[in-house]
C-alpha positions, 0 to 999 in steps of 0.5 A: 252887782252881787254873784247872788243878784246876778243868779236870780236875774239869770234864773228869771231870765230862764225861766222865761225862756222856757216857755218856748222849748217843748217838753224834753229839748235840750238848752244850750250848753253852759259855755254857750250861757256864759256867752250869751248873757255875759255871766261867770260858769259860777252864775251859770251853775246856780241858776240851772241848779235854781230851775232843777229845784223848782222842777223846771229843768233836768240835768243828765250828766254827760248830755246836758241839761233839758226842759223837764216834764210839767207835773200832772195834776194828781187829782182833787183833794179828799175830804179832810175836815175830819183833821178839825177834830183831830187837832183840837181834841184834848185827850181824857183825864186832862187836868191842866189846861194849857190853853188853845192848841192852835198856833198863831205864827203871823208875827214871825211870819212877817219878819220872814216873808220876803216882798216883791221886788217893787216894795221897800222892805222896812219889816225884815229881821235880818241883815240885806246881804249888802251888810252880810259878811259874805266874802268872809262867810265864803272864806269861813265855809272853805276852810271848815270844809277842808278840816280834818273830821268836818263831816263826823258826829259832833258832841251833842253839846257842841264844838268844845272850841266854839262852846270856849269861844261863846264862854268868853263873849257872854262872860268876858277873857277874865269871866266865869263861864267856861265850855261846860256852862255852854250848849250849841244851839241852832240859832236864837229861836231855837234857843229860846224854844229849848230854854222854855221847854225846859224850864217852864211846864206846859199849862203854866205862866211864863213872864214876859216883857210888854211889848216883846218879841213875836217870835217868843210868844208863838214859842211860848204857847206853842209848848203850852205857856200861859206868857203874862206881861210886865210894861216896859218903860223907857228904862225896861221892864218896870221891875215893881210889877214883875214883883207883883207878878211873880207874886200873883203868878208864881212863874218859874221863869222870866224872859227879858231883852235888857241890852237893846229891847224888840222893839222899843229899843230901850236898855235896861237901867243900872238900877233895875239890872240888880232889881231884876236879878234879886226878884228873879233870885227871891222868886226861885225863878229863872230868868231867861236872857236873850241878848239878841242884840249885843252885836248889833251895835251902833257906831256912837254907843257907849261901851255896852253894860256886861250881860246879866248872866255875867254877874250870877253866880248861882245860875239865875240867869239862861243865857241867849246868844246867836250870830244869826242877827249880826252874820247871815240868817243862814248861819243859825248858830246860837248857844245857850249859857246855864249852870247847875240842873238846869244845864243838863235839863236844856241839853236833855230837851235839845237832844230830844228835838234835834240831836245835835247842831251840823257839824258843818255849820258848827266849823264855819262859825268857829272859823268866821269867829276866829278870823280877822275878818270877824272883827272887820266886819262887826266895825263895819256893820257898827257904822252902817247901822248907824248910818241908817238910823241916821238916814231913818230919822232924818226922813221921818224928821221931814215927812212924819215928825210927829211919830219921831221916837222920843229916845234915839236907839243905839243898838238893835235894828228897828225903830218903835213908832207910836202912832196917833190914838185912834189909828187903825195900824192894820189899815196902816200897814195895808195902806202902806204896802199898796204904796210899796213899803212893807211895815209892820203892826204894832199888835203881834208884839203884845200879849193881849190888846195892846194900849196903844197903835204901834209901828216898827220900821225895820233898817237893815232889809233895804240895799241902803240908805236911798230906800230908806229914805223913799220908804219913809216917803212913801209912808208918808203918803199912807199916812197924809194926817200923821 
């Protein structure tokens, strides 16, 4: 069992036990817990730090630790309907419309929202800590906390050796790019929320690919973006209609996945590669690359195409880069690749929003990259990724073969399902999580109504391969005509 499975446990183990103590007595000392429920003092210590952050119990240094006081209720709430207003109203002389204000934020919510422990976890966006370089990821934040100035103000733009190290990743040893072509974000998310920000103004129409990430829309129209799709074939995005819409639009800007598409999982074609680079170039836009999936390759894939920005040398291309996806979604550290104005416009904007990105993190991440381990672990994930694919089709295979993709991903983390014309996915989705597994719609990836019902299985939210298969099971069940 993992240090953190054995801290939840322990904590919910606690947690129950309070519920006998009166207010204010003292629980046994951390010796007497170690003993008790045959737990490491580490273990101990996290889950009586878990119950002091949710209030249940207070620490006093030198006496131990007691049974905290129940909050009180304050009083009822006031009348706040007057926010109704407030939030929807448009100042005077506005000459842009920019659209709705509200945000819509259920798309992203889904991939982040954590199920009960009963249902198998086929929506998640990040690695199960079973796939999580933890014991490296340790090692990394151990060293970072003992270099010299760990603590200090980093340069806005980011750690220069970890600026370096992204330079080569993007571009390659012999590649183009170099430290001052690279800014530090904090993750991917924000990364794209920077690049858009900057590049696109508010009221305008940003490209995007149809269907596209969630969490890429909810960030387009958050800064006030009009996102106009472009269809995306098996080949990606069908570059005859991103002239057309460049053309019909006059965007300024282009999201693209090219290396392992959320969610249909395509690649980009050779041939479309340099279309998109020259519709990009003649339209005087930019074409923002999010490569989110570089890392998440499959043990089986062939040698992967260089990324776009690559091969632009007159700063086309915004380059999206993160080890969120392939580490730990705690580790939220990305970068953001671009040359000419356009660079000093995304720093602009990010030091504006954040000021900078912890140094602390910053170090660990250099340290995680920079060791043997970094390597190690990319192997390993290359083949367990492969595995639950595998493990993924196969289970569709005997229980729902008519909904098998008709390309097999390589990369990525997800499978695309189309789903029989007519199907209510939503009801899908809601039927599927009353037999345990947690799937997600295809609608929230689509920018208007989608042209067909969709589902995207996640593989990489189980323990491993054994839920896959009873996930797959139990939406077989949901599904008893598909």
């Amino acid at each position: 069992m993992n240090e953190s499975s054995s801290v939840a446990q322990l904590a919910a183990t606690l947690r129950n036990e309070l519920n006998r103590y009166p207010e204010g007595e003292k629980l046994p000392s951390s010796r007497a817990l170690v003993t008790q429920y045959q737990v490491s003092p580490v273990t101990v210590s996290r889950a009586i730090a878990t119950l002091a952050a949710e209030g249940l119990v207070t620490s006093r240094p030198g006496a131990g630790v007691f049974k905290a006081t129940a909050r009180r209720a304050t009083g009822v709430l006031g009348d706040v309907s007057w926010q109704e207003v407030a939030l929807s109203a448009d100042p005077p002389h506005t000459t842009v419309d920019a659209g709705p204000r509200g945000m819509d934020a259920a798309g992203v919510l889904a991939t982040l929202t954590t199920p009960p422990p009963e249902v198998i976890d086929l929506n998640g966006g990040y690695l199960h800590a079973a796939l999580q370089p933890e014991r490296a990821l340790a090692a990394a934040l151990a060293r970072a906390g003992r270099r010299p100035g760990t603590w200090s103000r980093p340069p806005v733009e980011g750690l220069t050796e970890l600026r370096e190290w992204f330079a080569r990743d993007i571009s390659g040893p012999g590649g183009s790019l170099n430290a001052s072509d690279v800014l530090i974000t904090a993750g991917g998310q924000s990364a794209l929320t920077t690049a858009l920000r900057a590049l696109a103004a508010p009221g305008s129409a940003v490209l995007v690919e149809s269907p596209t990430y969630p969490g890429m829309l909810a960030v387009a129209r958050a800064a006030g973006l009009r996102p106009v799709p472009v269809p995306v074939d098996a080949d990606g995005v069908r570059t005859d209609l991103l002239a057309e819409a460049f053309e019909a639009t006059r965007a300024r800007a282009f999201v693209c996945q090219p290396l392992f598409h959320n969610p249909t999982g395509t690649v980009l074609s050779p041939q479309r590669r340099a279309e998109v680079l020259g519709i990009a170039r003649a339209a005087g836009a930019f074409l923002i690359e999010d490569d989110f999936a570089r890392r998440l390759v499959h043990a089986d894939s062939p040698p992967l195409p260089l990324p776009l920005a690559a091969d632009d040398p007159d700063g086309v291309v915004v380059h999206v880069r993160s080890l969120t996806k392939a580490a730990s979604p705690s580790l939220r550290i990305g970068a953001l690749s671009a040359r000419g104005p356009a660079l000093e416009r995304l720093r602009a904007i990010q030091v504006v929003d954040s000021f900078f990105v912890p140094r602390p993190l910053q170090e660990t991440a250099l340290e995680l990259v920079g060791s043997p381990a970094w390597a190690g672990h990319l192997r390993a994930l290359a083949g367990a990724l492969r595995e639950r694919r595998t493990t993924l089709l196969t289970a569709l295979n005997s229980a729902l073969p008519a909904l098998l993709p008709r390309r097999t991903p390589l990369g990525g983390y997800h499978l695309w399902l189309r789903l029989p014309d007519g199907t209510d996915e939503h009801a899908v989705a809601a039927t599927a999580l009353r037999h345990g597994v947690a799937v997600t719609p295809g609608t929230p990836y689509f920018t208007a109504e989608p042209p067909a019902p969709h589902l995207r299985l996640s593989y990489v939210s189980t323990p491993g391969p054994a839920q896959l298969k009873e996930g797959i099971q139990r939406l077989g069940e949901a599904l008893p005509g598909a």
